[in-house]
C-alpha positions as CSV (number, residue, x, y, z in Angstrom):
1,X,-31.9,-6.0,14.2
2,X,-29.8,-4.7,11.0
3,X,-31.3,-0.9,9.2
4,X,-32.3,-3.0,6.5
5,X,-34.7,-6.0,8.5
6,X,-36.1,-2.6,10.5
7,X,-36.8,-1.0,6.9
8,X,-38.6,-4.7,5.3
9,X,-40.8,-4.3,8.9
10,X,-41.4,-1.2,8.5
11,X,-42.6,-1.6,4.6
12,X,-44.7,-4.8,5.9
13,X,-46.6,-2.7,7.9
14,X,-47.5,0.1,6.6
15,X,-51.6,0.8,5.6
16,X,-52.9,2.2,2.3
17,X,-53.6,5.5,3.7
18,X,-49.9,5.9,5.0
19,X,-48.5,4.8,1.3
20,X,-51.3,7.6,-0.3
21,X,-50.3,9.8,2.1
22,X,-46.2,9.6,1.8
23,X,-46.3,9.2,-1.7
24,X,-48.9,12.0,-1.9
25,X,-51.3,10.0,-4.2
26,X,-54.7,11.6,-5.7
27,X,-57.8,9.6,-6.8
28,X,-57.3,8.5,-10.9
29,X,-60.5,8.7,-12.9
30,X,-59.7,5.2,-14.3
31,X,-59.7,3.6,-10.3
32,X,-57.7,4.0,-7.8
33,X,-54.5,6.2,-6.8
34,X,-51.7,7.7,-8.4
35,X,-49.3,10.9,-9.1
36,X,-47.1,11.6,-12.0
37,X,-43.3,10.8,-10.3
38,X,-41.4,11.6,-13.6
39,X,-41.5,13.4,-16.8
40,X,-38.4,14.2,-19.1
41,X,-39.1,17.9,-20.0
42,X,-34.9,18.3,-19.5
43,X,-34.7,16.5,-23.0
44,X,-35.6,17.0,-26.4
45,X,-39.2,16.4,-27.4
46,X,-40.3,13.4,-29.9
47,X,-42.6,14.3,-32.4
48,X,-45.6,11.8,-32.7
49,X,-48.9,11.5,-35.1
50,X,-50.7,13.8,-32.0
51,X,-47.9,16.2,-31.8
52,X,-44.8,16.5,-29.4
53,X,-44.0,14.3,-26.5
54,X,-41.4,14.1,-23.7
55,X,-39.3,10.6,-24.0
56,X,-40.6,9.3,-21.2
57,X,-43.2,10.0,-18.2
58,X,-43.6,8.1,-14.9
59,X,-46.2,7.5,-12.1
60,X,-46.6,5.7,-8.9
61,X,-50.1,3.7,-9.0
62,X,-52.0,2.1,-6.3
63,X,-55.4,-0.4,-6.6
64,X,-56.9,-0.6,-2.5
65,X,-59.6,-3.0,-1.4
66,X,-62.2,-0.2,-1.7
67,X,-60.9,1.2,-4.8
68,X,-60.1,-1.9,-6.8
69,X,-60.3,-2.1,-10.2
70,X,-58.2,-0.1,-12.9
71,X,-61.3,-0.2,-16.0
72,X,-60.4,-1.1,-19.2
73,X,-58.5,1.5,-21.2
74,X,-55.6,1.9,-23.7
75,X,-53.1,4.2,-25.0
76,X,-51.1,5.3,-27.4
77,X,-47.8,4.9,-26.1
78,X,-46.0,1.4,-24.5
79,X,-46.0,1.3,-21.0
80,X,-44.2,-1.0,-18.4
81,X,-45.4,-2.0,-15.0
82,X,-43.0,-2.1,-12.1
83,X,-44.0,-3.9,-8.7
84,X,-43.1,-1.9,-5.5
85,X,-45.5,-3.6,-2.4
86,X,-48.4,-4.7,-0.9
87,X,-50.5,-7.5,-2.7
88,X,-50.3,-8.2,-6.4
89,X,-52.3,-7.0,-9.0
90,X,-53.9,-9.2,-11.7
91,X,-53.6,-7.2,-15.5
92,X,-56.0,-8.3,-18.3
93,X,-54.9,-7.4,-21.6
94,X,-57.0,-7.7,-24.8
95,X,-55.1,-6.9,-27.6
96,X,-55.6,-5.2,-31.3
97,X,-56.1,-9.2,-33.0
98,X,-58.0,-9.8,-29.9
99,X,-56.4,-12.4,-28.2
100,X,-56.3,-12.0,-24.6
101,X,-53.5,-12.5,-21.8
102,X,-53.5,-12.5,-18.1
103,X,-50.7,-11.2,-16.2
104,X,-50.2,-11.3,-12.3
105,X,-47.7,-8.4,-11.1
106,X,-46.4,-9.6,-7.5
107,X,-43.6,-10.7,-5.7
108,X,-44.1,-14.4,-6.0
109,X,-41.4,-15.0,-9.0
110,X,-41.6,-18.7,-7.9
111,X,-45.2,-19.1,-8.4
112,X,-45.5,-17.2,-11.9
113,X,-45.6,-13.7,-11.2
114,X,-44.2,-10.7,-12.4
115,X,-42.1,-8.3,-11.1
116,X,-42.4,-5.6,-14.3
117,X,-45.2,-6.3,-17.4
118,X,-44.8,-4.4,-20.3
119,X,-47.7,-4.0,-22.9
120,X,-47.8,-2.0,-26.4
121,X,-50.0,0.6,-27.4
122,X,-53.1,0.2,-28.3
123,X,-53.5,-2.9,-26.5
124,X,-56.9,-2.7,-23.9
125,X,-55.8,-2.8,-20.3
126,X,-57.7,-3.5,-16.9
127,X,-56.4,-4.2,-13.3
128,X,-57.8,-5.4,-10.5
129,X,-56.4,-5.7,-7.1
130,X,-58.1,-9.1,-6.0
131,X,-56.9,-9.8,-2.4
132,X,-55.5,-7.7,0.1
133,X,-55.5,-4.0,1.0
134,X,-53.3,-2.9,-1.8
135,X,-50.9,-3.1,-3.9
136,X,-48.4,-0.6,-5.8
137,X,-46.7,-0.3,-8.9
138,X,-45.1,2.2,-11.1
139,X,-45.5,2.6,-14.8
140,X,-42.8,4.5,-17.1
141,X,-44.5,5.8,-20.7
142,X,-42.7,6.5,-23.8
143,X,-42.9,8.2,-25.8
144,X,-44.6,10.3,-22.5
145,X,-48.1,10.2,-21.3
146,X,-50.2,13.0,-22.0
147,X,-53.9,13.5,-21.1
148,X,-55.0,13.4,-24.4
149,X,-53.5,10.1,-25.2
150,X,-55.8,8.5,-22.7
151,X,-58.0,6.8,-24.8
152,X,-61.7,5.7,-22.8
153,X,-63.6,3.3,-23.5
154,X,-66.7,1.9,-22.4
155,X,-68.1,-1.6,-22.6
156,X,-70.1,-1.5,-26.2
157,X,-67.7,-0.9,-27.6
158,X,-65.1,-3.5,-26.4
159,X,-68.1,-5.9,-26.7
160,X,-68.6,-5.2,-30.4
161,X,-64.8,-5.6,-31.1
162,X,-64.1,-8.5,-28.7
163,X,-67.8,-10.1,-28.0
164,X,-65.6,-13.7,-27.0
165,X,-64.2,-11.7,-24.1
166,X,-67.9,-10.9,-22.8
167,X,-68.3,-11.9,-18.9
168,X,-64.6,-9.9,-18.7
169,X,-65.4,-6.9,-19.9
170,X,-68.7,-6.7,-18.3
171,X,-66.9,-7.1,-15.3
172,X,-64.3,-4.5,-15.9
173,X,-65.2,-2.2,-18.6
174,X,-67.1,1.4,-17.7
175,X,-70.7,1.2,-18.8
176,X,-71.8,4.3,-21.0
């Protein structure tokens, strides 16, 4: 057996808790795991409507079979999904004119998924993990993410903006 088919094995194999635990992953308040991998505090700052931000900020994130769903959300900034391993996560995306798009981030490129999925600012995001016990991505931010970008929201109000998108986001929105 060559380093590399030991290394592919080796990824196969390994359990949620060992990929939180190597990649030192905390609980995220949205669902499931992350932890900020990058931030470019070595550059210049970019000066937005909410003050300064770094270029660009990184993190790893993980969706688990108890911890599944990522709730609806959005953000300032435009971010870009990376797929790492485990099972693919399914991205639904409501955006500002409303219209709605489904993206699957996995390894399956023949079968219509995605290895990377970038979406703008201000569009509303949820992910689920819907099979397996879980899947990883990364997601790279400019201009960078800062808390107070985060911007929550909770299922009136998507219903009043989007009320065609109903059963969804009474399925993945946070109730308030």
């Amino acid at each position: 057996m060559t380093d590399k088919t030991v290394t592919n094995e080796r990824m196969k194999t390994l359990t949620k808790e060992q990929v939180i635990e190597q990649l030192n992953l905390s609980h995220h308040f949205e669902g499931g795991y992350f932890r900020q991998s990058f931030k470019a505090d070595h550059r210049d700052k970019v000066t937005t409507s909410r003050g300064e931000r770094t270029t660009m900020t990184a993190i790893y994130y993980m969706l688990t079979n108890d911890n599944s769903i990522d709730h609806f959300h959005t953000k300032y900034s435009d971010g870009i999904e990376f797929y790492h391993m485990g099972s693919p996560i399914t991205y639904h995306m409501i955006y500002p004119d409303g219209h709605y798009e489904k993206v699957v981030v996995g390894p399956d490129i023949a079968n219509g998924q995605q290895l990377q999925l970038a979406v703008p600012g201000g569009t509303f995001k949820a992910a689920e993990l819907t099979d397996g016990d879980y899947g990883l991505v990364s997601e790279a931010v400019s201009p960078g993410w800062e808390p107070e970008d985060m911007i929550e929201v909770f299922q009136h109000e998507l219903l009043e903006k989007f009320p065609q998108h109903k059963a969804l986001i009474e399925r993945l929105a946070n109730k308030k």
